[in-house]
C-alpha positions in Angstrom: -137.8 -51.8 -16.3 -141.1 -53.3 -14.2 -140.9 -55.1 -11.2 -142.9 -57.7 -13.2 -140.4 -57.9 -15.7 -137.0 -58.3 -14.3 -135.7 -61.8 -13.4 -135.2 -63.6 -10.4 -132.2 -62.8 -8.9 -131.6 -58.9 -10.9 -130.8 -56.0 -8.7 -131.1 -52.7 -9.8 -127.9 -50.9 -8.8 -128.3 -47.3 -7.3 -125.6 -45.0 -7.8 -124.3 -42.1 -5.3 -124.8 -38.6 -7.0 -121.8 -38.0 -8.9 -118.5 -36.2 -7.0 -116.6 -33.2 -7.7 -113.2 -34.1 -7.7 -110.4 -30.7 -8.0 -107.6 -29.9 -9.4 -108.0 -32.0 -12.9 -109.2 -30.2 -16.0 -112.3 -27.5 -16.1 -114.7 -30.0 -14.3 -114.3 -33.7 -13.0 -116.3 -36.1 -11.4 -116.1 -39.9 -10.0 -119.3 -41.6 -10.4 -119.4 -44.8 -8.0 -120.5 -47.9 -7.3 -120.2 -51.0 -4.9 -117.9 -52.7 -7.6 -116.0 -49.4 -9.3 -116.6 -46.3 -11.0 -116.2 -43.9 -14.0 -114.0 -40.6 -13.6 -114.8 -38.0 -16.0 -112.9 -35.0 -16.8 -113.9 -32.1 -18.8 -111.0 -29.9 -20.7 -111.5 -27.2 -23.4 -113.8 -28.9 -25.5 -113.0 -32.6 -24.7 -113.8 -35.0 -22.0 -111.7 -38.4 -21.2 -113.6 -41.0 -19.1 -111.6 -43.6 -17.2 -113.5 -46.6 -15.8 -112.1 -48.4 -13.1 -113.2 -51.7 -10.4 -111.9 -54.0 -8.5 -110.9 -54.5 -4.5 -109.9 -51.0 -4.0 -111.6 -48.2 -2.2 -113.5 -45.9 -3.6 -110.5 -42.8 -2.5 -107.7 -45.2 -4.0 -109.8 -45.9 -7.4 -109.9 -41.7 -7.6 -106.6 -41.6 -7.0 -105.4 -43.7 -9.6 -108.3 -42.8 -12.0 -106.9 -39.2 -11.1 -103.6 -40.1 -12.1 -104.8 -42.3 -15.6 -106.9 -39.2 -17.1 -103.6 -36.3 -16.0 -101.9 -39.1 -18.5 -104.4 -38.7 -20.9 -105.0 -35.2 -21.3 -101.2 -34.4 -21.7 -101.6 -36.3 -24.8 -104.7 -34.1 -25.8 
């Protein structure tokens, strides 16, 4: 989107480059922001995403977005 064409008072949010996180699946990464994040992990041929915000910092949001996708691939 142009300068010209966003409206007053839209930010464009920039994102970190995403983070390896180990010890969860094949591959898996936490993608964050200033108001929460999205953990993917990578197993066989599937992939499980967990989204998370809120208060919490960005270690405790991996953490428990760790914790959520362990969950989920044991059902997989």
């Amino acid at each position: 989107m142009r300068d010209r064409d966003k409206k007053k008072g839209e930010e464009e949010e920039e994102s970190a480059p995403p983070q390896k996180v180990v010890g969860i699946g094949d591959e898996a990464y936490w993608i964050g922001s200033r108001v929460g994040g999205a953990f993917y992990v990578l197993k066989g041929n599937a992939y499980v995403r967990i989204s998370v915000g809120g208060p919490a910092d960005q270690a405790n949001k991996i953490k428990k977005s760790k914790v959520l996708a362990q969950k989920a691939l044991a059902r997989l």
